[in-house]
C-alpha beads as a LAMMPS data file, in Angstrom:
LAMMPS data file: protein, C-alpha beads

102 atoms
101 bonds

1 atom types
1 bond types

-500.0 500.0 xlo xhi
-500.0 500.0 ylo yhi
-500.0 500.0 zlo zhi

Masses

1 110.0

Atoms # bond

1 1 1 0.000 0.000 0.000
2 1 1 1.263 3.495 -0.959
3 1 1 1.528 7.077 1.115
4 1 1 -1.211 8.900 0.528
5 1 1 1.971 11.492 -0.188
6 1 1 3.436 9.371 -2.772
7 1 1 -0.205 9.130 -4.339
8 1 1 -0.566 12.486 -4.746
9 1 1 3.338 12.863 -6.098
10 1 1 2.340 10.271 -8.583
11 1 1 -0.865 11.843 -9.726
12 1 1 0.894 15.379 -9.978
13 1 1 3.646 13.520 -11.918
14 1 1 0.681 12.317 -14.161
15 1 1 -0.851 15.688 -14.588
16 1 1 2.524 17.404 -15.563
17 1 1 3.909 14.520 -17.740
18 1 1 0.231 14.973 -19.572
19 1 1 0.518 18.941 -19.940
20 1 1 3.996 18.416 -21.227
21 1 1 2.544 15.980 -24.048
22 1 1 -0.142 18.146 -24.916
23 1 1 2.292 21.239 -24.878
24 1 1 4.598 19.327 -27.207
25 1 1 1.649 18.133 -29.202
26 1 1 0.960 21.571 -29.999
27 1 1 3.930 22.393 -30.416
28 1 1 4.588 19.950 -32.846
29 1 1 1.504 21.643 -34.675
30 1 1 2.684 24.832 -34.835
31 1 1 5.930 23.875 -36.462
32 1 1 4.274 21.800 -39.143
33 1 1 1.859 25.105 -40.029
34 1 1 5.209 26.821 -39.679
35 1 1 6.590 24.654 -42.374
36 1 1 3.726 24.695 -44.746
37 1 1 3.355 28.578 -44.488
38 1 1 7.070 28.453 -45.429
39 1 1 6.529 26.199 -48.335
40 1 1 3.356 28.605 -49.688
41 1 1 5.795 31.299 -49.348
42 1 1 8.437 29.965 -51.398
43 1 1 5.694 28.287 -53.934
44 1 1 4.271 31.953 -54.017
45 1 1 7.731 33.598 -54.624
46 1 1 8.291 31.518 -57.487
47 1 1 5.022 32.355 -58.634
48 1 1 5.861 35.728 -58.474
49 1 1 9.440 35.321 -60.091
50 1 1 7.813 33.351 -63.142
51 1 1 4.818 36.082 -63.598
52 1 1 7.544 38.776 -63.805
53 1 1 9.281 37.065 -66.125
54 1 1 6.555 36.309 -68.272
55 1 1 4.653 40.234 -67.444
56 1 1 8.371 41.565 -68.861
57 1 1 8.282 39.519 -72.020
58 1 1 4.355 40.619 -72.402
59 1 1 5.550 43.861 -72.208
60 1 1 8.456 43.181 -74.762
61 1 1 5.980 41.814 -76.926
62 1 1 3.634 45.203 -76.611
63 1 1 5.991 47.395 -77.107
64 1 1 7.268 45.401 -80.791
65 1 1 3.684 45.376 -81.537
66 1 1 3.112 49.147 -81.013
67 1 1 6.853 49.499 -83.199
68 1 1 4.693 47.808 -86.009
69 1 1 1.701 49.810 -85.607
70 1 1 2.966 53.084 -85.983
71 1 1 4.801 51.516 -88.912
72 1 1 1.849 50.198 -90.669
73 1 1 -0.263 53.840 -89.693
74 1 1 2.575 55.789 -91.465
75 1 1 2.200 53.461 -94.648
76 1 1 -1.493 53.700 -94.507
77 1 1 -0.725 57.737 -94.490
78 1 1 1.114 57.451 -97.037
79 1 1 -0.716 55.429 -99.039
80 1 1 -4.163 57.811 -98.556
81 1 1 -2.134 60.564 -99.485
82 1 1 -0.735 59.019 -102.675
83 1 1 -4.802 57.820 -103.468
84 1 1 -5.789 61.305 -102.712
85 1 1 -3.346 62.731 -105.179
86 1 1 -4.807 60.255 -107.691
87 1 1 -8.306 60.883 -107.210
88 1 1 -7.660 64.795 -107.414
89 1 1 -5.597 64.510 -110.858
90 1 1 -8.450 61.718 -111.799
91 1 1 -11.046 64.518 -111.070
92 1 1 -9.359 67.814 -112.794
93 1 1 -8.597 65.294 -115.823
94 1 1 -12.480 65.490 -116.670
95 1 1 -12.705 68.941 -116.258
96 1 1 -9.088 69.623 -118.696
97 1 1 -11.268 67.020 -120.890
98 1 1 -14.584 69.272 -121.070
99 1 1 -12.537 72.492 -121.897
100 1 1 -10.756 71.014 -124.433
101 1 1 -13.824 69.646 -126.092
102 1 1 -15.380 73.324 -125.724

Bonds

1 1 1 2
2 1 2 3
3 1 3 4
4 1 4 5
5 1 5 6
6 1 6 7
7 1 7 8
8 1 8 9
9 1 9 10
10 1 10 11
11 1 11 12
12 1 12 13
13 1 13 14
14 1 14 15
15 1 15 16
16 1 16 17
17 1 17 18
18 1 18 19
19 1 19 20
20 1 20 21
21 1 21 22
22 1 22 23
23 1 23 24
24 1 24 25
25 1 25 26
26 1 26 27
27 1 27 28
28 1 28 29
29 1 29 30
30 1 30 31
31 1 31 32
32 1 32 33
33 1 33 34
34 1 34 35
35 1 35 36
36 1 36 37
37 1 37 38
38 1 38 39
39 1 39 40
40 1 40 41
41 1 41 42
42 1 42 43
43 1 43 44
44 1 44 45
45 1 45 46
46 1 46 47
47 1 47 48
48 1 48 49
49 1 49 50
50 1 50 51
51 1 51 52
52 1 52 53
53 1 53 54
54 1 54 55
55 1 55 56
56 1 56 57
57 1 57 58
58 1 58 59
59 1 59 60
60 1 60 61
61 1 61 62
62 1 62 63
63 1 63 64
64 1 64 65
65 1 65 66
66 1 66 67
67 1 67 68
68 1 68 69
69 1 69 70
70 1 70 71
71 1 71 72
72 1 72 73
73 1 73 74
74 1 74 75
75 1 75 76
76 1 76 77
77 1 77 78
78 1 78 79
79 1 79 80
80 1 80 81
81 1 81 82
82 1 82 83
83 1 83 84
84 1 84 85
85 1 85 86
86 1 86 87
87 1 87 88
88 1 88 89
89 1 89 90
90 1 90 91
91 1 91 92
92 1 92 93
93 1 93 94
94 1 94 95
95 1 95 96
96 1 96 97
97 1 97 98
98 1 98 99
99 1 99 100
100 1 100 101
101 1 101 102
């Protein structure tokens, strides 16, 4: 038969030996989320590092087609201006035509 002192030592022993579990449980949680907050933050890093990469060649890309574009909007210029010098000799052509026939 044991102390009633040496029952009560036991069950205290109990009672911390259980906290200490449940602390390291918890513990043992908090490092896990630790380590999957740490993996999302590198996943998302590279995420980030790949959309940069792909924004700046986006960007590359805009800027050739806008190169182009003003290209092709100075040849259509120049081409309206060369059918509008057409049309105008094309129009005074009648006219010359008319007065001659006069």
């Amino acid at each position: 038969m044991a102390s009633p002192g040496l029952d009560h030592a036991l069950s205290r022993l109990e009672s911390a030996l259980g906290q200490l579990e449940a602390a390291a449980r918890r513990r043992l949680e908090v490092e896990r989320g630790r380590a999957n907050l740490e993996t999302e933050l590198t996943l998302m890093q590279d995420d980030r590092a790949r959309l940069a990469v792909e924004l700046d060649g986006a960007m590359a890309r805009v800027g050739q087609v806008q190169g182009v574009a003003e290209e092709v909007d100075r040849k259509l210029d120049r081409a309206m201006t060369a059918l509008a010098e057409v049309i105008a000799r094309v129009e005074v052509r009648p006219d010359e035509e008319a007065e001659q026939d006069a």
